[in-house]
ZAMARGU-4260 file (C-alpha; in steps of 0.2 Angstrom, whole numbers, plus 5000, padded with zeros to 4 digits):
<rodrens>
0) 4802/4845/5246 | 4792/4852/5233 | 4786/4871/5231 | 4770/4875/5237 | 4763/4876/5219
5) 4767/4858/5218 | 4757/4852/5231 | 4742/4863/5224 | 4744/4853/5208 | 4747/4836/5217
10) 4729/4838/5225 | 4721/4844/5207 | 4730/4828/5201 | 4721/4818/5212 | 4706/4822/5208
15) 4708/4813/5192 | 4701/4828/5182 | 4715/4829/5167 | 4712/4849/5162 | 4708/4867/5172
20) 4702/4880/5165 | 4712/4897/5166 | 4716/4917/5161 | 4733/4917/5166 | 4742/4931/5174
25) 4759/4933/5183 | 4756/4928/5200 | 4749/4909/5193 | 4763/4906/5183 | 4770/4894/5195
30) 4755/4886/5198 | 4754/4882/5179 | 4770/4877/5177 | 4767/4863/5193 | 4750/4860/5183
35) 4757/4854/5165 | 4771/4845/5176 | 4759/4833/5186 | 4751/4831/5167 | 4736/4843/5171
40) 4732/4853/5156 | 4728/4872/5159 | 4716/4876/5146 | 4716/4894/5141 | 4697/4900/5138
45) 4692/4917/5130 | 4689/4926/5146 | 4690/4923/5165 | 4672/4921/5165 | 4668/4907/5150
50) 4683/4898/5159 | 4675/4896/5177 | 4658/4891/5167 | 4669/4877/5157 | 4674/4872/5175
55) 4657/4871/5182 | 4652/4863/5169 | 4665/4850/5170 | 4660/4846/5188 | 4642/4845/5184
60) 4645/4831/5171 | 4658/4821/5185 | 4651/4828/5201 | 4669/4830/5207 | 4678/4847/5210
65) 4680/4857/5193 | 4696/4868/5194 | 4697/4887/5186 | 4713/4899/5191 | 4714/4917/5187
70) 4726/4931/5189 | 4723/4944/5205 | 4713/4962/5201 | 4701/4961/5186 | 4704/4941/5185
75) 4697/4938/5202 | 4682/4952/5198 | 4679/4945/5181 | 4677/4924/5190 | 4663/4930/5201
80) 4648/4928/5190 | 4654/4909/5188 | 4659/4907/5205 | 4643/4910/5212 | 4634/4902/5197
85) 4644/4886/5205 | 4635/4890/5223 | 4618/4891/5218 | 4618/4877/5207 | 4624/4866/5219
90) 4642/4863/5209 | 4656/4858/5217 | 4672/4868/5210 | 4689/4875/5216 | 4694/4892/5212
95) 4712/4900/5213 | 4716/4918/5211 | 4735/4926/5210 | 4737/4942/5222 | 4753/4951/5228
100) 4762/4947/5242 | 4753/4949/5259 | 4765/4958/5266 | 4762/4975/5252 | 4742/4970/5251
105) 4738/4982/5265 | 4747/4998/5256 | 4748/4993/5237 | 4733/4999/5229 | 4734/4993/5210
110) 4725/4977/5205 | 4724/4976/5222 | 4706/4967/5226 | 4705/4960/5243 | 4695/4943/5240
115) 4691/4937/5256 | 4678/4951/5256 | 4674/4950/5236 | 4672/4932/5236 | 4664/4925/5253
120) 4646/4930/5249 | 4646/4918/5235 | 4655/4905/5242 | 4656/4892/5254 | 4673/4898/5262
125) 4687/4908/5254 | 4704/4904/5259 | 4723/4910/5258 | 4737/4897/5251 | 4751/4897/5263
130) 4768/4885/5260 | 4765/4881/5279 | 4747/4878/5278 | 4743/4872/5259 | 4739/4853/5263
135) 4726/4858/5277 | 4720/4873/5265 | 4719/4860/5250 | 4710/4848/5261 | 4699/4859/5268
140) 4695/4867/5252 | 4690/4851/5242 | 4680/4842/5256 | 4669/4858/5258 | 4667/4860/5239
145) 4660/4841/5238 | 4649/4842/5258 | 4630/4846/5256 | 4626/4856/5250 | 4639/4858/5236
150) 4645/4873/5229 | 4664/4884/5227 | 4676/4886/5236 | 4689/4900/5234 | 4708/4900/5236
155) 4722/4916/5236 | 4738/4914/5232 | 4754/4927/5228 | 4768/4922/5216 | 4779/4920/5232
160) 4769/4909/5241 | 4767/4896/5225 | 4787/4898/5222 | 4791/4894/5241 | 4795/4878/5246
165) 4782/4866/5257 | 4785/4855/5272 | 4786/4837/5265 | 4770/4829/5264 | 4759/4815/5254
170) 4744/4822/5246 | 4730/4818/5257 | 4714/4820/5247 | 4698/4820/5259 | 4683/4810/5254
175) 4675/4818/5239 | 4656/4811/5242 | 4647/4823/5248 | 4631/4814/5257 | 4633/4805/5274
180) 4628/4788/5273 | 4614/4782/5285 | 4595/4788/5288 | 4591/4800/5303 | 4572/4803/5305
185) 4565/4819/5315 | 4547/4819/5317 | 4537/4834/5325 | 4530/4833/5338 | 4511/4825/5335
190) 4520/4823/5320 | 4516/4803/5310 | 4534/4794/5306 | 4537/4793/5288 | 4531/4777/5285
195) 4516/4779/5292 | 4514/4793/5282 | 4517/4786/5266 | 4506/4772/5269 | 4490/4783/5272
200) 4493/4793/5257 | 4481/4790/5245 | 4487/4801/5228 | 4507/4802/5234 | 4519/4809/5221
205) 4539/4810/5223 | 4547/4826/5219 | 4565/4823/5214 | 4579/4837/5213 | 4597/4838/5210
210) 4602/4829/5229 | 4595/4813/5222 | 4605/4814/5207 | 4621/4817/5219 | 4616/4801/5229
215) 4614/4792/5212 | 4595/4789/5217 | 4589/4783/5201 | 4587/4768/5205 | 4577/4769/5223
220) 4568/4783/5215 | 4562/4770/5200 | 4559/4757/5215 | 4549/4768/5226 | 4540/4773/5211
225) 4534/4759/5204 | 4531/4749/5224 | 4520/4766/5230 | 4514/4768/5212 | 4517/4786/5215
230) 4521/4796/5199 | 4538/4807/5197 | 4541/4825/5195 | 4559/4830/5194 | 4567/4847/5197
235) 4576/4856/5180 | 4595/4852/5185 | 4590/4833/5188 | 4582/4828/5172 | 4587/4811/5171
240) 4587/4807/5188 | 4573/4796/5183 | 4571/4790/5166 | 4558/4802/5156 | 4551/4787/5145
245) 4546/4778/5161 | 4526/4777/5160 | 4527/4785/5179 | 4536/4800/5174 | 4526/4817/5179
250) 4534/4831/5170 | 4547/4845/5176 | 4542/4858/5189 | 4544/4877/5187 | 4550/4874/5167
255) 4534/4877/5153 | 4516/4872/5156 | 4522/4874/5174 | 4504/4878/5179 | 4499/4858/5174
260) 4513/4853/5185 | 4510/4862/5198 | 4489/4858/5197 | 4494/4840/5195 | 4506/4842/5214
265) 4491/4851/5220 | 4481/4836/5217 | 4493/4824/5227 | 4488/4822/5246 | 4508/4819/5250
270) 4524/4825/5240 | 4540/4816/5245 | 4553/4829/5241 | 4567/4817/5236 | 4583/4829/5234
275) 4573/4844/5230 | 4583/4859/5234 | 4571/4874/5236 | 4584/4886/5224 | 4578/4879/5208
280) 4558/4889/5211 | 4555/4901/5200 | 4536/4904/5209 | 4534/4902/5227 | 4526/4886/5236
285) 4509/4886/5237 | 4504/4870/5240 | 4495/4865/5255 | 4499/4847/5253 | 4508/4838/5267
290) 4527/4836/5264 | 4539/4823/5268 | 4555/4827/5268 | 4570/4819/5260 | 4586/4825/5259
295) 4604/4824/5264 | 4600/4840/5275 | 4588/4844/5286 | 4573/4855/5280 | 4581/4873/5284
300) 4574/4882/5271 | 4557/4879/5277 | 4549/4883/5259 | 4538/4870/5264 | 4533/4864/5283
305) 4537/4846/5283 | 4532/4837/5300 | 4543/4824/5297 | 4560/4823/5289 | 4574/4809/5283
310) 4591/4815/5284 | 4604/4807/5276 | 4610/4799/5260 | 4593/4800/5247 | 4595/4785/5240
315) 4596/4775/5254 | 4581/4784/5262 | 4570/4780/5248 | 4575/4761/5249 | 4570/4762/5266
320) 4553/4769/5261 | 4550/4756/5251 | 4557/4739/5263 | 4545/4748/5274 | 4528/4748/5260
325) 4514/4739/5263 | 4500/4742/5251 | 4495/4743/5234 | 4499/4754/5221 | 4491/4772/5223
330) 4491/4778/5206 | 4489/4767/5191 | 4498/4769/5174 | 4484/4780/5164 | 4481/4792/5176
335) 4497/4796/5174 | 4497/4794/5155 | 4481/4808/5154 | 4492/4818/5164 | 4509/4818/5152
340) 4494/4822/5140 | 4487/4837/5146 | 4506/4842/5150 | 4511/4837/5131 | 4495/4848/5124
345) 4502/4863/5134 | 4518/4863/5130 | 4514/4864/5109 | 4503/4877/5113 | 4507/4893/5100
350) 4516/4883/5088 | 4515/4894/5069 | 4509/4882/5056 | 4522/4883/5040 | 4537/4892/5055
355) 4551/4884/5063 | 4545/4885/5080 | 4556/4882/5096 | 4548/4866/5099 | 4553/4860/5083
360) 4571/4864/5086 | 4571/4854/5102 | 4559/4840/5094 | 4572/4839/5079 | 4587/4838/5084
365) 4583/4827/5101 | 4576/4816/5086 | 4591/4817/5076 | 4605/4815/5092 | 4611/4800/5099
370) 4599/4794/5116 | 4616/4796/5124 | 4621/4814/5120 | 4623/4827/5133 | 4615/4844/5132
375) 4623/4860/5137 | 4608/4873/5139 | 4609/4891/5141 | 4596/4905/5150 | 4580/4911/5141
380) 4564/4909/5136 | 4568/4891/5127 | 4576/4887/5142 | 4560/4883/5149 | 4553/4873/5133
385) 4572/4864/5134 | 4568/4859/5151 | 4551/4852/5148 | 4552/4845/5131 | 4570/4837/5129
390) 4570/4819/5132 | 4582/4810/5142 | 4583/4794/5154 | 4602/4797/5163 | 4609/4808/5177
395) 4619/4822/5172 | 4615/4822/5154 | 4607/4838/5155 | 4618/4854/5161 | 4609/4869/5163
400) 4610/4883/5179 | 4596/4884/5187 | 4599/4892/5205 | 4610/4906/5198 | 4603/4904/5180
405) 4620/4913/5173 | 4618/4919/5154 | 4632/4911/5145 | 4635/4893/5153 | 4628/4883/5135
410) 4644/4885/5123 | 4660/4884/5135 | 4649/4871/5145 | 4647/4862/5129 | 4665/4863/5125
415) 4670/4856/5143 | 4657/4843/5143 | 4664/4836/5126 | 4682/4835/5132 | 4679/4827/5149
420) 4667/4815/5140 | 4676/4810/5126 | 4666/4802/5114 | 4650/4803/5122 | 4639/4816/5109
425) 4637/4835/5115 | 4622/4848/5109 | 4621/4865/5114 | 4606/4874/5114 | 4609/4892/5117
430) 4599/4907/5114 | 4606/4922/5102 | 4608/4929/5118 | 4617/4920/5125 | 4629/4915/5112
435) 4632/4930/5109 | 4642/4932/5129 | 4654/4918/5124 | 4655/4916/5106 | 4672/4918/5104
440) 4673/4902/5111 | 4671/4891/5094 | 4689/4896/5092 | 4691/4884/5106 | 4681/4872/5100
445) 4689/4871/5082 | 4705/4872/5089 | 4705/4857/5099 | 4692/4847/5084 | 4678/4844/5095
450) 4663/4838/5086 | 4652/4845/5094 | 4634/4853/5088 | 4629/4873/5093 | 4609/4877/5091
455) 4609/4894/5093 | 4589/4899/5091 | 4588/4916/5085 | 4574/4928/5087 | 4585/4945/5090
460) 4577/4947/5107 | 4581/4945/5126 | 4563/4939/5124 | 4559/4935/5141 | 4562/4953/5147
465) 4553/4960/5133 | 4538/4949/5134 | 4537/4956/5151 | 4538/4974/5144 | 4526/4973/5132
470) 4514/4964/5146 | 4517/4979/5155 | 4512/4989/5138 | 4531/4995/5140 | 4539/4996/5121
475) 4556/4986/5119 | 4568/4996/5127 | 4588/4987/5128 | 4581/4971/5123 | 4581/4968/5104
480) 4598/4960/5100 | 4607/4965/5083 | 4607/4954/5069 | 4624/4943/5065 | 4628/4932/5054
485) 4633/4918/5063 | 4637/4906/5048 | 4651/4918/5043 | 4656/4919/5060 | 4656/4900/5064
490) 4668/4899/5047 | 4679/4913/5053 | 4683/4902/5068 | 4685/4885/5059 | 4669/4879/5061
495) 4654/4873/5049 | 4641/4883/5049 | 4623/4883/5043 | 4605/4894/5042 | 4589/4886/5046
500) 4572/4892/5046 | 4560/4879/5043 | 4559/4861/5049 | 4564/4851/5033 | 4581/4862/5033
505) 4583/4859/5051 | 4581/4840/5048 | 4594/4841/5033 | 4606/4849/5044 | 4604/4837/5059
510) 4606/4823/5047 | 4623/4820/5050 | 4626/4824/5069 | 4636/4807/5071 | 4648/4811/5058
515) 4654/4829/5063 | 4673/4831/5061 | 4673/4849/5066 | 4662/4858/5078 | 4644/4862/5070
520) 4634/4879/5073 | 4615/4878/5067 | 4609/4895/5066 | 4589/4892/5069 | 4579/4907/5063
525) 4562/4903/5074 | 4546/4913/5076 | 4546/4916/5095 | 4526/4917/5095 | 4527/4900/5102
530) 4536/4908/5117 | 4521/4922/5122 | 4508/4906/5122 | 4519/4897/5133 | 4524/4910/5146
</rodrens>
């Protein structure tokens, strides 16, 4: 027999994940130690909260459970942000908090947080690990963190309970897909079935979200496309879901020049939301277009009415669609082009000739990375120019939250991403803003000699917020940022650091992206004017 700790780490084992992220305290020291003994690295981040981030994050680039621990009291607090981060975007991830023993939890008051209470509203279930019961718990736990739709999962354990032996068992990890396979269809009543519908659609267009990239759609979303002729909009969190240099692609919804997106779906007479998961709006539906429906849930949200629904695994939905197409292709290749156009002339609206521009930032260094780097993106205003304007053709190549949208995901997402990918390039691009919430992190960074690269554009302002004051006629109130020097701050940490402001010296800088032997922080002084055009 093992201790219970043991069998927690044999399940974290299993999922093939090689680190967890952690702010240790003394009720988790058991686990730890049944951690580094199944050859699980902890890895200690800053603070609870850039830890559970480095776990999200690490799920987002696998889609399999990431794993953060933190002690009872002010750890458990300080993991919320992440954890619910984690449900809203759709992430699977596992996290364990220490507590006391049960026995003194109902009259000790110290540290004492009860997390059944704290940590069910932002979580899919939140459990207690027994020694009689941790193999159920553990199983349980992992197969609701992975089911549609995703999201965390929260575990309790005391010091006691870890250091307690376990009935003898063999790890027994559940299935960790989270779609059923099969299609169900549900039509209304006087309701058309789906392919009848998409057959009478004249101006069809697929909207793809985060689901199809967790059914690994791609392809039956390029096959579907290219049969229907029917041009793809994608949600934020799956960019790459279809490939961006594909001449059907349509542009992202609800990230800048959202009004051309949104014009262009209004023009459709049928949107096929392929994985679309309503969290990722940031303006309500107001399209009267028909909908049909596909994802591995049934449409409960009812953002949209949708007379017609396929149920089930989206990528074998959408190549059931198209073994059922007859007809020719709706839309031909210009009309889309003279869309991406409009959409392109929009998106560079503002730009300051002779300033560095946040476009250029994203124009310069997606020029300068490799096609196969990942980018780790952060909450603010170039968010939405991020999500517009960086190219990409891959699933899970662009991590950013979007149903939560936490500040403070880009740099411990970044560094996370980079160790679980190994050599596969990493860019961050993070606002001063939030940089500044996890910054300390680049000690991490250094320490472990990841080469990765850390755009931070600087403009000294929350600047969304204080657009929204000063369209208010409000002055700037707790929303311009103090200046720091983050070159010298980068080398205080081990990392090279350099000053941009203008896109030749950006350029420069970006040269030598493939050769970094240390982590790399651009500092990128912009001219945010760019950003009250766009917003």
């Amino acid at each position: 027999m093992g201790n219970t700790a043991s069998v927690v780490a044999g399940y974290v084992r299993a999922l093939g994940t090689r680190f967890v992220f952690a702010y240790p305290g003394d009720p988790i020291i058991e686990l730890m130690e049944a951690l580094r003994a199944a050859d699980v690295e902890v890895v200690l981040g800053s603070r609870e909260g850039t830890a559970v981030f480095m776990a999200e994050a690490q799920a987002m680039v696998t889609g399999l459970p990431g794993v953060c621990l933190s002690t009872l009291g002010p750890g458990s607090t300080a993991i919320v942000n992440g954890v619910a981060a984690a449900t809203w975007d759709r992430v699977p991830l596992l996290a364990i908090s220490g507590q006391i023993d049960p026995g003194r939890e109902d009259f000790v008051t110290h540290q004492v947080v009860d997390h059944k209470l704290l940590f069910s509203p932002v979580t899919k279930w939140a459990g207690r690990i027994h020694p009689r019961s941790v193999d159920a718990v553990l199983r349980k736990a992992l197969r609701l963190a992975v089911a549609e739709r995703p999201g965390a999962v929260h575990l309790t354990g005391s010091a006691e309970a870890f250091a307690t032996d376990a009935p003898e068992t063999a790890v027994a990890p559940p299935p960790l897909d989270g779609a059923a396979g099969g299609v169900r269809v549900h039509v209304a009543p006087g309701g058309s079935d789906p392919t009848t519908l998409l057959r009478s659609a004249r101006r069809p267009v697929l909207l793809a979200g985060a689901g199809a990239t967790r059914c690994g759609a791609s392809d039956a979303l390029i096959r579907l496309g290219e049969e229907v002729g029917a041009p793809v909009v994608v949600s934020p969190m799956a960019k790459g879901v279809f490939p961006e240099d594909h001449p059907l692609f349509a542009g992202v919804l609800d990230m800048a020049c959202n009004q051309v997106v949104w014009e262009f779906l209004a023009g459709s007479d049928l949107v096929v939301a392929a994985g679309f998961d309503p969290v990722e709006l940031i303006r309500p539906w107001s399209l009267s277009v028909p909908v049909l429906h596909v994802d591995t849930t049934p449409n409960t949200d009812q953002i949209y009415p949708s007379a017609c629904e396929l149920v089930g695994d989206v990528s074998a939905s959408l190549d059931w669609l198209a073994d059922g197409w007859r007809g020719e292709p709706r839309w031909n290749e210009q009309e889309v082009a003279a869309h991406r156009d409009r959409l392109r002339t929009a998106y560079y609206a503002g730009r300051v000739a002779g300033r560095l521009n946040p476009t250029d930032v994203i124009d310069v260094v997606r020029a300068s990375a490799h096609p196969e780097t990942v980018v780790t993106c952060d909450v603010g205003s170039h968010k939405l120019l991020v999500g517009q304007g960086w190219r990409t053709s891959r699933p899970r190549s662009v991590l950013m939250s979007n149903g939560l949208s936490a500040m403070g995901l880009g740099l411990p997402g970044a560094i996370a991403a980079q160790m679980t990918l190994g050599e596969t390039p990493v860019v961050a691009l993070i606002g001063d803003g939030g940089f500044a919430m996890a910054a300390t992190e680049l000690r991490l960074a250094a320490a472990r000699q990841l080469r990765l690269a850390v755009v931070v554009f600087v403009d000294g302002s929350l600047n969304r917020i204080e657009l929204k004051q000063r369209a208010l006629g409000y002055p700037s109130t707790a929303t311009r940022l103090d200046d720091i020097d983050l070159v010298a701050l980068a080398g205080s940490m081990g990392c090279d650091g350099v000053r941009v402001t203008s896109t030749a010296e950006l350029e420069k800088a970006t040269a030598g992206l493939a050769g970094l032997t240390r982590p790399l922080l651009i500092e990128a002084r912009i001219d945010p004017a760019q950003y009250e055009a766009q917003f």
